[in-house]
VEXDREN-2710 file (C-alpha; in Angstrom, 1 decimal):
% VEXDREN-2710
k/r/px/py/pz
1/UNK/-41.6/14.0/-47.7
2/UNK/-44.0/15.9/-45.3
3/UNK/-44.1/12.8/-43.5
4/UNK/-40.4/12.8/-42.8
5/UNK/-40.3/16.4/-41.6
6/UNK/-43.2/15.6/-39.1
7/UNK/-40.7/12.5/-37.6
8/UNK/-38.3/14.7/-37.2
9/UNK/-39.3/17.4/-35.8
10/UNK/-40.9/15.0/-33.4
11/UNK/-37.5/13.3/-32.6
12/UNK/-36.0/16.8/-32.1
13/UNK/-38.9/17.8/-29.6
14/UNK/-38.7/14.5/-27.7
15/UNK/-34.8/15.1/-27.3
16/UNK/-35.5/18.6/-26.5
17/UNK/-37.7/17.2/-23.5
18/UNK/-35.8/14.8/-22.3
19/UNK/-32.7/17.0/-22.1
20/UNK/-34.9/19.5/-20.0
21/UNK/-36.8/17.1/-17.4
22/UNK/-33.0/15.2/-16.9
23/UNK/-32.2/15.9/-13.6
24/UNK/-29.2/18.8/-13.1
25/UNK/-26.3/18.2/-10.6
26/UNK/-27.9/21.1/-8.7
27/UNK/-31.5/19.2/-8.6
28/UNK/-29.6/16.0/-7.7
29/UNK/-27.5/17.9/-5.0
30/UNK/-30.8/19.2/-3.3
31/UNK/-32.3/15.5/-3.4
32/UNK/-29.0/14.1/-1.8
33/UNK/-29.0/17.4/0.8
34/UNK/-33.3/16.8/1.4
35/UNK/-32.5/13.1/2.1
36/UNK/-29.9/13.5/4.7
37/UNK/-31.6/16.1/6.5
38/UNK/-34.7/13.9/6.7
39/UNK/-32.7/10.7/7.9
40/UNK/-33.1/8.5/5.0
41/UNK/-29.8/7.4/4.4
42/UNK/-30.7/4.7/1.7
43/UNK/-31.9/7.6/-0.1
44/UNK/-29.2/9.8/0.4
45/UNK/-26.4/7.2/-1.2
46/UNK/-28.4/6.6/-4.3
47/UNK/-29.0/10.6/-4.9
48/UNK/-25.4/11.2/-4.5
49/UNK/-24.5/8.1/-6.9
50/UNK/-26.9/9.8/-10.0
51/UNK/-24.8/13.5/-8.4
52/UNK/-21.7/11.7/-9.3
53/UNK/-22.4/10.5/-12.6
54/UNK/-24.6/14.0/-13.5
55/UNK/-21.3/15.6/-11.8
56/UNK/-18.9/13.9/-14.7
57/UNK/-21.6/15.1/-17.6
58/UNK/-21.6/18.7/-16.8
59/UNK/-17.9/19.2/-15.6
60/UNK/-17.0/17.5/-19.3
61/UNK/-19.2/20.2/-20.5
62/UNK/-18.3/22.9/-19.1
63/UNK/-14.4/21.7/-19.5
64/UNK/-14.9/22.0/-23.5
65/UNK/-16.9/25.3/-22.9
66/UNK/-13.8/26.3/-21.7
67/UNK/-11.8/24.9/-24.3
68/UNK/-13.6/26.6/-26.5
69/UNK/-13.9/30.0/-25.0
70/UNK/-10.4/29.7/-24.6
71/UNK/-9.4/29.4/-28.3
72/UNK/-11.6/31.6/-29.7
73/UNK/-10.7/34.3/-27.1
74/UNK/-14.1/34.9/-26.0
75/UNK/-13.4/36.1/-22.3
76/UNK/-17.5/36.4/-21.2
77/UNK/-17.8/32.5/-22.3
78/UNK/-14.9/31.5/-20.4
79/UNK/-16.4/33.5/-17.5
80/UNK/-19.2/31.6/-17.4
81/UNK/-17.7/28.2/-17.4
82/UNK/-15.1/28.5/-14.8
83/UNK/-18.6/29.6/-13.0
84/UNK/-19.5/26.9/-13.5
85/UNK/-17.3/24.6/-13.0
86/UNK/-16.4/25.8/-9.3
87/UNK/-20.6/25.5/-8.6
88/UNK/-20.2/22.0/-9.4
89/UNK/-17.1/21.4/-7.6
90/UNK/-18.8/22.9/-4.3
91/UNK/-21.4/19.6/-4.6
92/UNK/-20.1/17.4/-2.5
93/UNK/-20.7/15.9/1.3
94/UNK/-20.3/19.1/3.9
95/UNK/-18.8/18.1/7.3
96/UNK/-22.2/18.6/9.1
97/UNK/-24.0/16.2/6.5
98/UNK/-20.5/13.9/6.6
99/UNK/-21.9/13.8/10.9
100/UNK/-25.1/13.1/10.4
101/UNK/-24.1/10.1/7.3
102/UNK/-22.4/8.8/10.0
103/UNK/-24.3/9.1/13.2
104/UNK/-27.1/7.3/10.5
105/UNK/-24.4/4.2/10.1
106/UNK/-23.3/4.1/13.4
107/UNK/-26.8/2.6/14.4
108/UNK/-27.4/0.2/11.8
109/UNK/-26.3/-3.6/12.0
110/UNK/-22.5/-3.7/12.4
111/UNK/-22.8/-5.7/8.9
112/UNK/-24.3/-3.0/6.8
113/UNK/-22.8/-0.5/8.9
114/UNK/-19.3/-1.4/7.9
115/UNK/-20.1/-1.4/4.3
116/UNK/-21.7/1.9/4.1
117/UNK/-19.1/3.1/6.5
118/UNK/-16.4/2.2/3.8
119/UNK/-19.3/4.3/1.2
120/UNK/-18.7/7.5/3.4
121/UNK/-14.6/7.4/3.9
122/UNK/-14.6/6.7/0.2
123/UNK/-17.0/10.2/-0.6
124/UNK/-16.2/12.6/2.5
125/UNK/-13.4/14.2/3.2
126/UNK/-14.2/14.6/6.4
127/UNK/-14.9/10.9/7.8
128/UNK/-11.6/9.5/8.4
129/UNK/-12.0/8.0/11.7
130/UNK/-8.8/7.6/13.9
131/UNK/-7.6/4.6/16.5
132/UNK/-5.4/6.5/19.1
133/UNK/-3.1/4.1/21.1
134/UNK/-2.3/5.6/24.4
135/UNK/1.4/4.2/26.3
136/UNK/1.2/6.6/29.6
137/UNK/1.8/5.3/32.7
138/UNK/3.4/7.6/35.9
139/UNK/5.1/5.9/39.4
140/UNK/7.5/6.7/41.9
141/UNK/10.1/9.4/40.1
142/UNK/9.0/9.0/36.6
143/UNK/5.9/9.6/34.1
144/UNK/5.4/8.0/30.5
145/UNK/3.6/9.8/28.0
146/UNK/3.4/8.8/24.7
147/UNK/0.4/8.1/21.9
148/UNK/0.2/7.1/18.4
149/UNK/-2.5/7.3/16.1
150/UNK/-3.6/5.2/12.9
151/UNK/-6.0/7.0/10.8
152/UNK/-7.5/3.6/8.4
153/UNK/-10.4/2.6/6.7
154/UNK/-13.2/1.6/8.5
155/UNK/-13.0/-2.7/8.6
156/UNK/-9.2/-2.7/8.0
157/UNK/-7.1/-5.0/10.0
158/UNK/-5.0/-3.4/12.5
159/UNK/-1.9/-5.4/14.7
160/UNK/-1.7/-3.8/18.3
161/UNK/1.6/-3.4/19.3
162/UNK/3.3/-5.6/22.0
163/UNK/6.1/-5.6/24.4
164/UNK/8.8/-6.4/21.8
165/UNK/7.1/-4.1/19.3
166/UNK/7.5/-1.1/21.2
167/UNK/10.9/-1.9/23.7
168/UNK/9.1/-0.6/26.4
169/UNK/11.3/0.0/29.6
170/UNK/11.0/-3.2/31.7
171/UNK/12.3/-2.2/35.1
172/UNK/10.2/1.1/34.8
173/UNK/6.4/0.2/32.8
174/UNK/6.4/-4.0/33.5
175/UNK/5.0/-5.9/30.9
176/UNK/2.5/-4.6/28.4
177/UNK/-0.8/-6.7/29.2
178/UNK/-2.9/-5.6/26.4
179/UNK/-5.2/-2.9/25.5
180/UNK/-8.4/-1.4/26.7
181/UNK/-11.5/1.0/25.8
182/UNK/-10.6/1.9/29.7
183/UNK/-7.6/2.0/31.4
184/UNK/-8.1/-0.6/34.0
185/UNK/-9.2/-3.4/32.0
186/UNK/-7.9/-5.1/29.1
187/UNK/-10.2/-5.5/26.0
188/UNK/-7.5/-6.9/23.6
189/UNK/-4.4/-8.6/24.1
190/UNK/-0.8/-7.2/23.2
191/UNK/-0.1/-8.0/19.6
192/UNK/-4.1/-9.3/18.3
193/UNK/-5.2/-8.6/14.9
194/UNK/-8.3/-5.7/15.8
195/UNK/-10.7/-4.3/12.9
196/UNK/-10.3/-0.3/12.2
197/UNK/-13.4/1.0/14.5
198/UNK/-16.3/3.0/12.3
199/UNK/-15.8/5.7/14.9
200/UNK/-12.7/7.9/16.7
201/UNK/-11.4/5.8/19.5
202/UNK/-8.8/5.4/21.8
203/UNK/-7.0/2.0/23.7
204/UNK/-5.1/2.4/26.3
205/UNK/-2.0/0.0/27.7
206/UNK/-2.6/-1.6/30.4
207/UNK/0.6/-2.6/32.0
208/UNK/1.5/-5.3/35.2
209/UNK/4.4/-5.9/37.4
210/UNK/5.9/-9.3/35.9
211/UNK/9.5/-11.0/35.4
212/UNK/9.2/-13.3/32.8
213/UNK/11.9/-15.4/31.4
214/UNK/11.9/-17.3/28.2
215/UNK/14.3/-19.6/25.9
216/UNK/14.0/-20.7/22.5
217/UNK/16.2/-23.6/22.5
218/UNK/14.9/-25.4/25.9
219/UNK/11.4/-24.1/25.7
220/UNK/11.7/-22.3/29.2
221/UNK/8.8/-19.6/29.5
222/UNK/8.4/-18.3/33.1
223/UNK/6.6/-15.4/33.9
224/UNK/6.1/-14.7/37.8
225/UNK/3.6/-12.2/37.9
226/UNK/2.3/-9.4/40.6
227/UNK/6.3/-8.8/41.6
228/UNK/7.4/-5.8/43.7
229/UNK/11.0/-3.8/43.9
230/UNK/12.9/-5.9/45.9
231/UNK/11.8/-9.1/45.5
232/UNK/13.9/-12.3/44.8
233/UNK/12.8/-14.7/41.9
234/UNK/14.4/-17.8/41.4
235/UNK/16.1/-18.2/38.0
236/UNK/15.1/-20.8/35.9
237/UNK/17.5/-23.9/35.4
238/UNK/19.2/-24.2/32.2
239/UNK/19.2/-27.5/30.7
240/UNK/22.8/-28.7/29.8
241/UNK/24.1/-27.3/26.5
242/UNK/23.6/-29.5/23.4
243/UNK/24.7/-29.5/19.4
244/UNK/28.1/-27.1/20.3
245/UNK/25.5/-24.1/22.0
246/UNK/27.1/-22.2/24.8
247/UNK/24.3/-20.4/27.3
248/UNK/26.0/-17.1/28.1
249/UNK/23.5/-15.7/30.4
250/UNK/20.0/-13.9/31.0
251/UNK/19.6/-10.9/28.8
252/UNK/16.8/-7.9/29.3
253/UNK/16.5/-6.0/25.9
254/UNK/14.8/-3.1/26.8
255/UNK/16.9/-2.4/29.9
256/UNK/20.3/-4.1/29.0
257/UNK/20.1/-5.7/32.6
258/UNK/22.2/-9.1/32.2
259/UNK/22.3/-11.9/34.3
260/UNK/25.5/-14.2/34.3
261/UNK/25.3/-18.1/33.9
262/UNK/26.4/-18.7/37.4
263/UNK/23.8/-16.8/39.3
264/UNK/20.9/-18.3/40.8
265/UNK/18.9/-15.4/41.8
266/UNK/16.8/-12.4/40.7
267/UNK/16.2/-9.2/43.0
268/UNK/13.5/-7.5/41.4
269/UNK/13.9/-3.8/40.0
270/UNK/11.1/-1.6/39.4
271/UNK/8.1/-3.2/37.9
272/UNK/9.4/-6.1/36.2
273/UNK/11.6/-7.5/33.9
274/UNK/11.8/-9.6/30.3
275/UNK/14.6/-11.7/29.9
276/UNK/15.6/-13.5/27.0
277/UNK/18.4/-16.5/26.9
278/UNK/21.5/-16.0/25.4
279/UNK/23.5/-18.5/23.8
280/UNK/26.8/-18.4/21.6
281/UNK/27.2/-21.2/18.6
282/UNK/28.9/-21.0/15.4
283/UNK/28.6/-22.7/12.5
284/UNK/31.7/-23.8/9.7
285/UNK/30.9/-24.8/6.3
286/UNK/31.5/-24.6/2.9
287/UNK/35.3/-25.0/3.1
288/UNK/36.3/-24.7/-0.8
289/UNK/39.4/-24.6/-3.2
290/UNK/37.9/-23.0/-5.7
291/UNK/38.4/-23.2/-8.6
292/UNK/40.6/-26.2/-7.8
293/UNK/38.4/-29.1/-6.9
294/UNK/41.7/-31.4/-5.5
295/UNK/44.8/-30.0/-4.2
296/UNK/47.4/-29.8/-6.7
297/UNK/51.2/-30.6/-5.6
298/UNK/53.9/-27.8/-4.8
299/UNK/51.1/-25.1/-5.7
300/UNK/49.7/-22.3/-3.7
301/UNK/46.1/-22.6/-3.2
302/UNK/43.5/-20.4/-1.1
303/UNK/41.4/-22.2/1.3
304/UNK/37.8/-20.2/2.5
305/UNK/35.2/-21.4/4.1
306/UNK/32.4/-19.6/6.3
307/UNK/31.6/-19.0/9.4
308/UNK/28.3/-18.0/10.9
309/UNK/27.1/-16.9/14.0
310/UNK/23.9/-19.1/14.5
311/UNK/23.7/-18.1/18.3
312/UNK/21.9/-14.1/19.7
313/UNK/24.8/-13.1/20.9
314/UNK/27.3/-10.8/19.0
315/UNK/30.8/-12.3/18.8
316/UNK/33.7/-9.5/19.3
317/UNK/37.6/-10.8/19.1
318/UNK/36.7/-14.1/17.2
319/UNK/39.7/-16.3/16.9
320/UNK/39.6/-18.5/14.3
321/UNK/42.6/-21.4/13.7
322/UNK/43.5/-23.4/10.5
323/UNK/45.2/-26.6/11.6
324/UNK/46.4/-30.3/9.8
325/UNK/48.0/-33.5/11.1
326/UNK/49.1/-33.8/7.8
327/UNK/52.9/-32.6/8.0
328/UNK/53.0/-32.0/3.8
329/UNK/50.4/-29.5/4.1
330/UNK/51.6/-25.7/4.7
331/UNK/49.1/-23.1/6.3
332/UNK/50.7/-20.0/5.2
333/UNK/48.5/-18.3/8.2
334/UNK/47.0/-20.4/10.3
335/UNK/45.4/-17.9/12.4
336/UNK/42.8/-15.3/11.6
337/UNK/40.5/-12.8/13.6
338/UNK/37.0/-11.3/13.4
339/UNK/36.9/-8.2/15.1
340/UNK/32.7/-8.6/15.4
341/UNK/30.5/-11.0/13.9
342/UNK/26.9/-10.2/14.4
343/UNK/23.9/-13.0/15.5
344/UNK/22.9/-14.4/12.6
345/UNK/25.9/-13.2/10.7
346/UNK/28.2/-15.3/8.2
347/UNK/31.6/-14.3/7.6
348/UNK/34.4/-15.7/5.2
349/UNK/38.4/-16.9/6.0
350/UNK/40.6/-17.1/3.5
351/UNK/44.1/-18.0/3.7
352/UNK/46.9/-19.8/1.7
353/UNK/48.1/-23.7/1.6
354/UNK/50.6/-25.2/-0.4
355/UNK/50.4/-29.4/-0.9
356/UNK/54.6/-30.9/-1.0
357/UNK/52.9/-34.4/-0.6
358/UNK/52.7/-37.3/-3.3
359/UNK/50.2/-39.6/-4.1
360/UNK/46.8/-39.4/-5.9
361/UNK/43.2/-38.8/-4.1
362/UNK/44.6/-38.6/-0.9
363/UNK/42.5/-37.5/1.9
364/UNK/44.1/-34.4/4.0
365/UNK/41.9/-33.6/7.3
366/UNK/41.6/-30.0/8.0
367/UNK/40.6/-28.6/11.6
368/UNK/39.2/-25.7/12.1
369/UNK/39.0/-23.9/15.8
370/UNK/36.9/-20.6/16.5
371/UNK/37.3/-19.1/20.1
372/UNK/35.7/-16.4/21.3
373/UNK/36.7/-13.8/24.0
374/UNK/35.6/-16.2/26.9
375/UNK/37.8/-19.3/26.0
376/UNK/34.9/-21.1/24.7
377/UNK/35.9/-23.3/21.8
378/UNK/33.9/-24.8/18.6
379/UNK/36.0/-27.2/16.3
380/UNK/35.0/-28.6/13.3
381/UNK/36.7/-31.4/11.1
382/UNK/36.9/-31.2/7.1
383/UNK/39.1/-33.3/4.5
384/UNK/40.9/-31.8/1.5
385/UNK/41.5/-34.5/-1.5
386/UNK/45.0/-34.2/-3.2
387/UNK/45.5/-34.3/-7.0
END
């Protein structure tokens, strides 16, 4: 029995020990300070790993001191652990030791620099490095200014803007060349995929006098580059128009400058231009009865079908006309209008027909016309089935 009292005190004084030699968050905050002072940044992110898990110990402590205090109304105990909770709150990375983590990072290899990098933005408030993109640009009678900024971890992936992303002004900045840690000399191209830098940086747009000129359908990209107010460009030839596509002219976006069909030449304004080919084309389908799946005799049925605008052009004043050669079929209106239809936009007719003919499984053609404001004209040929 003597025995067992001697093991436990001994258990009891071991624990005792143990519980005194363990390392406060105070001792562990001095260690992480000591070590970042001196340099040793290796050091300094293991010390502040035991701070944090030390940290979690003593703030549950001192929570349930509170808790405690709290419900037994014992105002001197709660006191002391809302002391104690805001010293351990006031452990963590200062701005001046944030600056010195980082100036530590900066020169190791970019490798391990990145990781520890991503170590610091997770544990500082203060490290949150910043990629400023700068647009200005001044010339005759005008001045841009305008800058954006992306504040990301270090090592993500950041897409730089390019001339479509930002509708830059054509006629006034030219086209957006790419982007450079100076501004005269391009360091990434408009639009790559860049890494978020470990430190604050700024790119600036470089920008150059060009007329470019590109087409989707033909494959025309012409850029004529070093241009000047004034001077005349050549436009580029169109092939012939194939598949029911109309070319309506050359279109600048960000100036709304347009260019007819017929013209042959350019005069320069400004610093450039970006011109993209328009083209109207619509598309008709889907022509249904629903829910009749033949046409029954002497019986009013509606007639829908689609049509889309598969061109880049808006349509405004679309005509569309419902037409047979079939003298027993009855349009009840024949002619219908869109008052807009939008590129890539898909719009539904629906009128009335009435079937007087005989005869089973009979095939009655259907023509439909759509014409827009210019005369141009798209037909398209369909056959109903009688009952």
């Amino acid at each position: 029995m003597k025995a067992r009292k001697i093991i436990s005190v001994l258990l009891v004084s071991a624990l005792t020990c143990a519980m005194l030699f363990a390392s406060s968050a105070e001792n562990l905050y001095e260690d992480f300070s000591l070590a970042v002072e001196n340099g040793d940044l290796s050091g300094a992110m293991e010390s502040y790993a035991d701070l944090e898990e030390r940290l979690s110990d003593e703030l549950s402590s001192a929570n349930k001191s509170l808790e405690k205090a709290f419900e037994k109304n014992n105002r001197e105990l709660y006191l002391e652990a809302k002391s104690d909770i805001r010293t351990l709150a006031g452990y963590t990375i200062t701005e001046e030791q944030s600056d010195k983590l980082l100036s530590l990072i900066v020169e190791e290899s970019p490798e391990r620099a990145l990781e520890d990098a991503s170590w610091l933005y997770e544990n500082s408030p203060y490290y949150r490095p910043s990629l400023t993109l700068d647009y200005s640009v001044s010339g005759d009678g005008f001045s841009y200014s305008y800058h954006s900024s992306k504040i990301m971890k270090p090592g993500s992936e950041i897409t730089l803007p390019d001339q479509e992303s930002i509708n830059a002004n054509s006629n006034r900045l030219g086209r957006l060349k790419g982007w450079g840690v100076t501004k005269d000399e391009v360091t990434y191209e408009a639009g790559s995929v860049i890494t978020m830098p470990l430190t604050d940086q700024t790119l600036y747009a470089i920008w150059t006098n060009e007329v470019s000129f590109s087409d989707l359908v033909s494959g025309i990209d012409v850029k004529e580059e070093g241009v000047s107010d004034g001077d005349e460009i050549a436009l580029p030839e169109v092939p012939a128009n194939s598949e029911g596509r109309v070319f309506i002219g050359w279109y600048d976006e960000t100036t709304g400058e347009f260019i007819g069909p017929e013209a042959e030449i350019y005069t320069v304004r400004g610093n450039g231009a970006k011109f993209e080919a328009l083209y109207a084309d619509v598309e008709i389908s889907d022509v249904r009865t629903t829910p009749y799946s033949t046409l029954p005799s002497n019986t009013q049925v509606t007639l829908k079908f689609n049509v889309e605008n598969t061109g880049n052009e808006d349509f405004r004043n679309l005509e569309v006309s419902i037409s047979s050669s079939d003298e027993n079929l009855s349009i009840l209106n024949d002619t219908l209008y869109f008052r807009r239809l939008p590129a890539g936009s898909v719009g539904t007719v629906s009128t009335r027909v009435v079937y007087t003919g005989t005869g089973s499984a009979k095939a009655i053609p259907i023509t439909v016309s759509v014409t827009d404001e210019d005369g141009n004209v798209w037909q398209s040929d369909f056959s109903l089935t009688s009952k």
